[in-house]
C-alpha positions in Angstrom: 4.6 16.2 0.4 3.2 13.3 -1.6 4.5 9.7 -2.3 3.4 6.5 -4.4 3.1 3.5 -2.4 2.5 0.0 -3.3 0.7 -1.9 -0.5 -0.4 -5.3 -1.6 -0.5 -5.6 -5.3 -1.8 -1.8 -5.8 0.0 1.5 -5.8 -1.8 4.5 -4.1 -0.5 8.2 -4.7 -1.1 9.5 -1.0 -0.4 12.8 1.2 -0.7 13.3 5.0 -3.4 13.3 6.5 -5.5 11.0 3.8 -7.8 7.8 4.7 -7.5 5.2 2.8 -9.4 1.0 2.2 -6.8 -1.2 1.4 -6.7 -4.6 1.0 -3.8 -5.1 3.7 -2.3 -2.5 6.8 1.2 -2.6 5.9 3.3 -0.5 2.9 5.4 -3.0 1.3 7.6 0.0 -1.2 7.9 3.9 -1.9 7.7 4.1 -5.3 7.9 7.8 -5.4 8.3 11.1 -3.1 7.4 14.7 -4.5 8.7 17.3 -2.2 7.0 20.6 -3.8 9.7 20.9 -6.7 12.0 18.0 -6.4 10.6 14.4 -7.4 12.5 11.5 -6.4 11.7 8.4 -8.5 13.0 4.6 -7.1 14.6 2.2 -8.7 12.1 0.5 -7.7 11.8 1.9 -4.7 13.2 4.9 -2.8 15.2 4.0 0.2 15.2 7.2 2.0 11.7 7.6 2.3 9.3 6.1 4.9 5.6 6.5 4.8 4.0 6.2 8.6 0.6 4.9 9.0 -2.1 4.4 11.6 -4.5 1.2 11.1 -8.2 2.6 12.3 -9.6 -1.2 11.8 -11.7 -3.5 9.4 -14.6 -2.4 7.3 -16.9 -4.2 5.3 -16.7 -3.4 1.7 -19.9 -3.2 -0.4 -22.0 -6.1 -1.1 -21.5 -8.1 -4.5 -23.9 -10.0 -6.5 -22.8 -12.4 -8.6 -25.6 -14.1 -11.2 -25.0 -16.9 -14.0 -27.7 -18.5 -15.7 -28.4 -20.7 -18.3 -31.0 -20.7 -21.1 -33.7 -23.6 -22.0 -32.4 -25.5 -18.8 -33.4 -24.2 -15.8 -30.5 -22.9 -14.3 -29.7 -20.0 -11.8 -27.7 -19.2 -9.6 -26.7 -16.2 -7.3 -23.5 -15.8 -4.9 -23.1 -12.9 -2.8 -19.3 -11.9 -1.7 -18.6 -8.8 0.8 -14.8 -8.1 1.1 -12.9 -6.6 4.5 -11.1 -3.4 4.2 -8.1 -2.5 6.4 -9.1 1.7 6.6 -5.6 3.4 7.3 -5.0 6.8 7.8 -1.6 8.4 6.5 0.2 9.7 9.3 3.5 11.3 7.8 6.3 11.0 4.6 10.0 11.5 6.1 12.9 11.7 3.5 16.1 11.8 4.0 18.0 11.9 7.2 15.0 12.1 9.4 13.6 9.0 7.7 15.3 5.9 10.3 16.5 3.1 7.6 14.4 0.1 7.0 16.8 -2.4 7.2 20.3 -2.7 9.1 22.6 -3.7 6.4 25.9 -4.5 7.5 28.7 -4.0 5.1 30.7 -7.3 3.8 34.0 -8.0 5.7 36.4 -9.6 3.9 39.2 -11.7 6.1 42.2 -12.9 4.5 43.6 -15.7 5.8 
């Protein structure tokens, strides 16, 4: 079983089992579920499905190396930036009935009075 997931402003196609450096621990939306031959898209997301995650801790990123420099004046400079990574690992995909609802939504009552 696979599914799309956005978490943070990207979207990651991911399967059980898979480690992953994201930006943040937390999936925001199931885009998409494929269950061997059935595909269920959201609109935008898929309600039904929950994606289970285990966070395994920061990591640094690699280091970047930023230059600018200016001709005929003398200038240069250099910045160095090294981002944290969440590193997740995906635990399981439920669908369906064994999935347990993200949100209790209670039905509109109506009283007339």
């Amino acid at each position: 079983m696979q599914a799309v997931v956005k978490i943070g402003k990207s979207q990651y196609l991911v399967t059980p089992g898979e480690k992953l450096l994201v930006d943040r621990a937390q999936v925001d939306q199931v885009l998409l579920v494929i269950d061997e031959d059935k595909v269920l898209v959201g609109q935008p997301e898929v309600t039904k499905a929950v994606v289970t995650i285990k966070d395994l801790g920061e990591v640094k990123g690699d280091k970047i190396r930023v230059s600018n420099y200016k001709a005929k004046s003398r200038s240069r400079r250099t910045v160095g930036f090294r981002p944290r990574y969440h590193q997740i690992e995906i635990q399981e995909i439920k669908l369906g009935s064994e999935a347990k609802p993200k949100k209790d939504i209670k039905p509109a009552t109506t009283s007339k009075a």
